[in-house]
N, CA, C and O atoms as a GROMACS GRO file, in nm:
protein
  308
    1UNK      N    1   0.085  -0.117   0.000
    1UNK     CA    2   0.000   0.000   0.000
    1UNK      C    3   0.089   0.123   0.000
    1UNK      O    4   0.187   0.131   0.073
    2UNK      N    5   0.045   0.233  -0.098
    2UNK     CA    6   0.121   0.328  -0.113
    2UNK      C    7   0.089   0.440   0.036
    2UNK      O    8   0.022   0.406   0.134
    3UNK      N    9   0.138   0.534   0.024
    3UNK     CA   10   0.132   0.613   0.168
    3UNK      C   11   0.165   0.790   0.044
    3UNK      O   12   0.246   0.803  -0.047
    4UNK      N   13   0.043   0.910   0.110
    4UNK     CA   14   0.086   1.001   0.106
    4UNK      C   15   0.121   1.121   0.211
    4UNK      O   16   0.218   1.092   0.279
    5UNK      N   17   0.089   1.193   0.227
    5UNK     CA   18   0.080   1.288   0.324
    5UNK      C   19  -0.011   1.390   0.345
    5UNK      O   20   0.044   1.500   0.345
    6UNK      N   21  -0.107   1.391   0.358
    6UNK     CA   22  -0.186   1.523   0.370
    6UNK      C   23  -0.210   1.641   0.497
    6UNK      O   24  -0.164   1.587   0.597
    7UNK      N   25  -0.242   1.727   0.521
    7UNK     CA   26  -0.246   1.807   0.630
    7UNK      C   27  -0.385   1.797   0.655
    7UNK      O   28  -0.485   1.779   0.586
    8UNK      N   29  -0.355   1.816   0.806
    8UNK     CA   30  -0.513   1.763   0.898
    8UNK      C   31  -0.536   1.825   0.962
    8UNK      O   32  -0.416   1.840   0.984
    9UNK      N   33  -0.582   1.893   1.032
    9UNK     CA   34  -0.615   2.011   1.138
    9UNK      C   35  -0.585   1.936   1.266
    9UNK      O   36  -0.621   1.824   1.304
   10UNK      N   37  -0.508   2.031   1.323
   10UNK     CA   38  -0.439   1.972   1.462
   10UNK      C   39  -0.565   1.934   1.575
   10UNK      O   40  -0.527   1.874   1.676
   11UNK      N   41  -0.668   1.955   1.566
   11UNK     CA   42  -0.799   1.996   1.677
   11UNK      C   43  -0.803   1.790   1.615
   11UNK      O   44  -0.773   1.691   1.682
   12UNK      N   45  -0.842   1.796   1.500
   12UNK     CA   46  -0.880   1.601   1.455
   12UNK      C   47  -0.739   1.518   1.500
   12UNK      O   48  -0.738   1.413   1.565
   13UNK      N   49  -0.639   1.578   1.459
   13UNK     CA   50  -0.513   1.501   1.489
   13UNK      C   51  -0.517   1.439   1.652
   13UNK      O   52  -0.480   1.328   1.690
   14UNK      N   53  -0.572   1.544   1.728
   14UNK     CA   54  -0.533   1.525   1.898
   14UNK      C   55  -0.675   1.386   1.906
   14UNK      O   56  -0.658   1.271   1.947
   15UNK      N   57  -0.817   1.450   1.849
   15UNK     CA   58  -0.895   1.355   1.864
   15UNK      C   59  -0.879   1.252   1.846
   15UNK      O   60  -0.900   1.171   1.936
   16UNK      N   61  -0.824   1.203   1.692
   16UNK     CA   62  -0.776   1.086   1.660
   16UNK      C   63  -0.660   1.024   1.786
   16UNK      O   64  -0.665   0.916   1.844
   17UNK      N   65  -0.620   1.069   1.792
   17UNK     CA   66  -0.507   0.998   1.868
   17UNK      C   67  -0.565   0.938   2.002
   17UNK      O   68  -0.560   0.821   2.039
   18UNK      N   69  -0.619   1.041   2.062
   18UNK     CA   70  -0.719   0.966   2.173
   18UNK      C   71  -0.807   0.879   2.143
   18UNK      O   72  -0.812   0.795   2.233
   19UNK      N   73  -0.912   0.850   2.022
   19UNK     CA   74  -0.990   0.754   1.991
   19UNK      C   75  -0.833   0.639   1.961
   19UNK      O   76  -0.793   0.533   2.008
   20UNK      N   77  -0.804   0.697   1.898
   20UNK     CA   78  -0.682   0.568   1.851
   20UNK      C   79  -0.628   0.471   1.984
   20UNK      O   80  -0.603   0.350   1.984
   21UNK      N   81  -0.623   0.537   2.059
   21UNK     CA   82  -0.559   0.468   2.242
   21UNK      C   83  -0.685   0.394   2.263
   21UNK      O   84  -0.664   0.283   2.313
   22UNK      N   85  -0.800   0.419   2.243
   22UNK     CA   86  -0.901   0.361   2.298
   22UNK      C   87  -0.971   0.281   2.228
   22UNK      O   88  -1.070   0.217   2.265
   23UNK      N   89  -0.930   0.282   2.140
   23UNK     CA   90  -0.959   0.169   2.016
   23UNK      C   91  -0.845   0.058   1.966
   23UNK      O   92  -0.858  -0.034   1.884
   24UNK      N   93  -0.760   0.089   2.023
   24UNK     CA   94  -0.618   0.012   2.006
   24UNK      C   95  -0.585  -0.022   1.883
   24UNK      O   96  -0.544  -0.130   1.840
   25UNK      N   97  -0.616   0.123   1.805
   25UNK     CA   98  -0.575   0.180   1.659
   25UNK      C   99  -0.409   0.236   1.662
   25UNK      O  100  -0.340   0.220   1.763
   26UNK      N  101  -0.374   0.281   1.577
   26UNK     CA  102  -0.258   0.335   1.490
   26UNK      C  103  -0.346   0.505   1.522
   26UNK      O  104  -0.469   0.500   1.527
   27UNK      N  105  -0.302   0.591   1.534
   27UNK     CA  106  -0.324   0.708   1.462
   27UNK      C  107  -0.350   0.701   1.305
   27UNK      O  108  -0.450   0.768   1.276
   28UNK      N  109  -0.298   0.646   1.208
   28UNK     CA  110  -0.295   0.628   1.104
   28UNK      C  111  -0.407   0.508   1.054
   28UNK      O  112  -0.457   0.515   0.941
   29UNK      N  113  -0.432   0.427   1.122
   29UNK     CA  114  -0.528   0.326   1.176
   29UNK      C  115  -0.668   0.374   1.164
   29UNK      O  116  -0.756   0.347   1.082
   30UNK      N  117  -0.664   0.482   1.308
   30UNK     CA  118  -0.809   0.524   1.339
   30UNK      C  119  -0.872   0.672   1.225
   30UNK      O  120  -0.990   0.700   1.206
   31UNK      N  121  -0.761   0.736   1.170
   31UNK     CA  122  -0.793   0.790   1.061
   31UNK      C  123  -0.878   0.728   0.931
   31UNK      O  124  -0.983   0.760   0.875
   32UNK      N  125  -0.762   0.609   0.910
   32UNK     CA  126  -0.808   0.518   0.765
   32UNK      C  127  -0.971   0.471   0.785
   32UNK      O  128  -1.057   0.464   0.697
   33UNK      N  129  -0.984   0.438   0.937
   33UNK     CA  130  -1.109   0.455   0.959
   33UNK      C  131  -1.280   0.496   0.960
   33UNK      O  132  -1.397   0.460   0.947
   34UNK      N  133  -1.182   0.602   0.989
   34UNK     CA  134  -1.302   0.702   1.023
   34UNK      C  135  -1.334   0.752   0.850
   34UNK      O  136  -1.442   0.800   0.817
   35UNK      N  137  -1.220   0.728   0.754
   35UNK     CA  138  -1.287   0.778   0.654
   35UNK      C  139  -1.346   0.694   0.614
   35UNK      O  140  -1.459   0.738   0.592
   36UNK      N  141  -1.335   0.539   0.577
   36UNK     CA  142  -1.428   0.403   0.585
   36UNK      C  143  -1.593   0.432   0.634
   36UNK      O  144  -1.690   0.420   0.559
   37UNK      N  145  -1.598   0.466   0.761
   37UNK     CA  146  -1.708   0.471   0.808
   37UNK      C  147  -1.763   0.555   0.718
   37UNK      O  148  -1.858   0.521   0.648
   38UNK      N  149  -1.696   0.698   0.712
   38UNK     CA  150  -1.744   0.836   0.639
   38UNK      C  151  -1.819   0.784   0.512
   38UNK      O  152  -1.940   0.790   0.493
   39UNK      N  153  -1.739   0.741   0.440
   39UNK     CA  154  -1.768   0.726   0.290
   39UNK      C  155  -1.885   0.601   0.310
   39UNK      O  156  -1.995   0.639   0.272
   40UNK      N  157  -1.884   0.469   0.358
   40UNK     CA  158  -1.978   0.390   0.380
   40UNK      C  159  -2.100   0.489   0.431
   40UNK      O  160  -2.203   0.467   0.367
   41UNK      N  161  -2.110   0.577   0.517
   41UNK     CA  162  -2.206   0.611   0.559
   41UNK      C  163  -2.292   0.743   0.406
   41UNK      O  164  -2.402   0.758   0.354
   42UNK      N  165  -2.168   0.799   0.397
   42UNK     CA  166  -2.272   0.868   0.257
   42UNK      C  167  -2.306   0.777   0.147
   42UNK      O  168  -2.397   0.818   0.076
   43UNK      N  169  -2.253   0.662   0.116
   43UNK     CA  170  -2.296   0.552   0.014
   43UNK      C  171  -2.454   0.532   0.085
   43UNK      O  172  -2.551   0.515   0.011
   44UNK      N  173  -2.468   0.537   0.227
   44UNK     CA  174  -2.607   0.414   0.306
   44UNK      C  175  -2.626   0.547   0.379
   44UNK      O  176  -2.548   0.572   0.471
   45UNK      N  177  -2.718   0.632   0.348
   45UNK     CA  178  -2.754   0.768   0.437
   45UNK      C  179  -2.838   0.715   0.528
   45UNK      O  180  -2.834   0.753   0.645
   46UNK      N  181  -2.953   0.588   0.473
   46UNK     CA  182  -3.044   0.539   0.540
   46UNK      C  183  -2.959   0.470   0.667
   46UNK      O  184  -3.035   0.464   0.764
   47UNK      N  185  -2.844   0.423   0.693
   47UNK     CA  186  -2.802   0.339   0.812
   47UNK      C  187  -2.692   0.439   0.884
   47UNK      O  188  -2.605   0.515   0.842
   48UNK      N  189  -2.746   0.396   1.032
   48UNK     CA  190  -2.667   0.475   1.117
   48UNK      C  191  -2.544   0.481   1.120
   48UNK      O  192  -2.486   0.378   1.085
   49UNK      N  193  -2.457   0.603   1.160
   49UNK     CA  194  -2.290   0.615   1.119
   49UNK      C  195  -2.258   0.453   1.246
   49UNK      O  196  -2.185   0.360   1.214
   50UNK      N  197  -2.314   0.459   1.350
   50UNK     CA  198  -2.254   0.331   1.456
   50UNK      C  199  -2.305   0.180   1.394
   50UNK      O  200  -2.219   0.095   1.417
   51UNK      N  201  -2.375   0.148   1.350
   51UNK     CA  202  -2.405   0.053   1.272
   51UNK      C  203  -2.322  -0.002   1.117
   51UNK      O  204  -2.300  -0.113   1.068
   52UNK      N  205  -2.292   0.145   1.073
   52UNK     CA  206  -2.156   0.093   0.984
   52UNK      C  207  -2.022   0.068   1.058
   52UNK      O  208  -1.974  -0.045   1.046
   53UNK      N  209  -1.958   0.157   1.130
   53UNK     CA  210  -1.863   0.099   1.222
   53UNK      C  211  -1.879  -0.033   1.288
   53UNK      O  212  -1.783  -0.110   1.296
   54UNK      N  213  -2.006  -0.065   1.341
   54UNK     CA  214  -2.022  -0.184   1.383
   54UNK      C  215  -1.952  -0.348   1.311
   54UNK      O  216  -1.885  -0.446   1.344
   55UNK      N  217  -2.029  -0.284   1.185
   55UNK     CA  218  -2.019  -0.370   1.039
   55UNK      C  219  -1.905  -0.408   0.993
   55UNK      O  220  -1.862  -0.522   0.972
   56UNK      N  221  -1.835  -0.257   0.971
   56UNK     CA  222  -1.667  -0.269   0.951
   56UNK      C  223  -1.590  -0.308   1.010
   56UNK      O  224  -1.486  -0.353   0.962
   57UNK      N  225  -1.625  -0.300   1.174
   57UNK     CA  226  -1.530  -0.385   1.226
   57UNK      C  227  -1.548  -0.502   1.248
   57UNK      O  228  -1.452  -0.558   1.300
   58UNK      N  229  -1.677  -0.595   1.219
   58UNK     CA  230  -1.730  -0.753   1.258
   58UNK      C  231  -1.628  -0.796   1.111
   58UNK      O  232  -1.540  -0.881   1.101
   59UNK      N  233  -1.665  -0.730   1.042
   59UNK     CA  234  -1.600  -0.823   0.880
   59UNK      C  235  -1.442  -0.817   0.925
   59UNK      O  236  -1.378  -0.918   0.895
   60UNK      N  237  -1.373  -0.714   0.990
   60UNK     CA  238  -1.252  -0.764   1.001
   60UNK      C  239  -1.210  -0.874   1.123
   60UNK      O  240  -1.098  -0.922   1.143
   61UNK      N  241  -1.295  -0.892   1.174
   61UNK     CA  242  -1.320  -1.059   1.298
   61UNK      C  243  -1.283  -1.169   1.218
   61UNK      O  244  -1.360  -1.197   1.126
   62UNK      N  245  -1.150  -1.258   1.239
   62UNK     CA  246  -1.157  -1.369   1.197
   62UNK      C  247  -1.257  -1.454   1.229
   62UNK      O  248  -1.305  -1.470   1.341
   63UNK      N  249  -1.302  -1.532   1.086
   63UNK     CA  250  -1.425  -1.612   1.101
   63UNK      C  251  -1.403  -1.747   1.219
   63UNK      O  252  -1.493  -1.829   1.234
   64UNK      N  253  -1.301  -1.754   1.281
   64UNK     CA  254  -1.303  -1.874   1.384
   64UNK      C  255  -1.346  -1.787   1.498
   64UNK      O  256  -1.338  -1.865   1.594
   65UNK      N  257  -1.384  -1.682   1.542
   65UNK     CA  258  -1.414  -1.596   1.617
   65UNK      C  259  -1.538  -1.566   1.625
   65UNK      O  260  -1.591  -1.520   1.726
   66UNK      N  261  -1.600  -1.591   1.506
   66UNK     CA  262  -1.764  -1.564   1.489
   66UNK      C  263  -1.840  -1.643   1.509
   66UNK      O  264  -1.805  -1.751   1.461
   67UNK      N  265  -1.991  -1.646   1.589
   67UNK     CA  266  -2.060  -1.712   1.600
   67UNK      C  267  -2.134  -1.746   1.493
   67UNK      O  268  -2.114  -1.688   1.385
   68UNK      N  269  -2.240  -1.855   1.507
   68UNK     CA  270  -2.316  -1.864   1.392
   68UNK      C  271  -2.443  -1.816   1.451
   68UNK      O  272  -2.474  -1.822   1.570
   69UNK      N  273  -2.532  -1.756   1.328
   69UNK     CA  274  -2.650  -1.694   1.382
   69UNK      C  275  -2.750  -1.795   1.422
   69UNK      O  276  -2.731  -1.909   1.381
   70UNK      N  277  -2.826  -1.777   1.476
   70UNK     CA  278  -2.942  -1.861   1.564
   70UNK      C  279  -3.032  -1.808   1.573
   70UNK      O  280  -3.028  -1.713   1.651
   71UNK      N  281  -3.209  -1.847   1.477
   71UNK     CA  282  -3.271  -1.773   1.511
   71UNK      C  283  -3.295  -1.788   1.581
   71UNK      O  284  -3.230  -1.881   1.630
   72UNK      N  285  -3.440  -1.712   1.705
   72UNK     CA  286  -3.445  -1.680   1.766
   72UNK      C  287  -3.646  -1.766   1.827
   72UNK      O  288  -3.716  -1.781   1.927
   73UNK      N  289  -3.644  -1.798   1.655
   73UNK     CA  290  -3.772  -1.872   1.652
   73UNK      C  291  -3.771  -2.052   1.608
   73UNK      O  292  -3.840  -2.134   1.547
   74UNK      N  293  -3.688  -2.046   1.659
   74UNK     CA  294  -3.628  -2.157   1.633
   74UNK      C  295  -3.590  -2.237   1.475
   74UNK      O  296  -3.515  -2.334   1.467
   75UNK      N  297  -3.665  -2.166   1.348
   75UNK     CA  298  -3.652  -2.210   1.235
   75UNK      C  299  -3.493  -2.177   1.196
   75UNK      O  300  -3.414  -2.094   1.242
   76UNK      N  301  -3.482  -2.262   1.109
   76UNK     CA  302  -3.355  -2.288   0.981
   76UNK      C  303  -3.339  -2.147   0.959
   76UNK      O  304  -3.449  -2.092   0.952
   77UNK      N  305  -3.219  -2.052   0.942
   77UNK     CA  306  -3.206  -1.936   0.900
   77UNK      C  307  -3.172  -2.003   0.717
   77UNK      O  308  -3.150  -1.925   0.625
   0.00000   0.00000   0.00000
């Protein structure tokens, strides 16, 4: 993956970095992120910005980690 440089406003830089500690992101990590969510969320206006984050981060869950779904009515999904 290539890498450029862009300028960021120091006020997002500090935020990021604190979400980044608490997310046990990269600075560079929780950026690549947040634009993921961004852009997923203007693609799906109809779905909530926490519901795409949700999303984005289950798909990066290795599948030996995931449960299988179960309904709830007992039928065959």
């Amino acid at each position: 993956m290539s890498t450029v440089s862009v300028r960021i406003d120091a006020t997002l830089v500090n935020t990021a970095r604190t979400a980044a500690q608490a997310e046990f992101r990269t600075l560079q990590g929780q950026i690549e992120f947040w634009a993921k969510v961004g852009r997923a969320a203007l693609d799906n206006p109809d779905l909530p910005a926490s519901f795409i984050a949700e999303c984005l981060i289950a798909m990066k869950e290795p599948r030996e980690d995931t449960m299988p779904f179960v309904s709830r009515s007992g039928q065959q999904a």
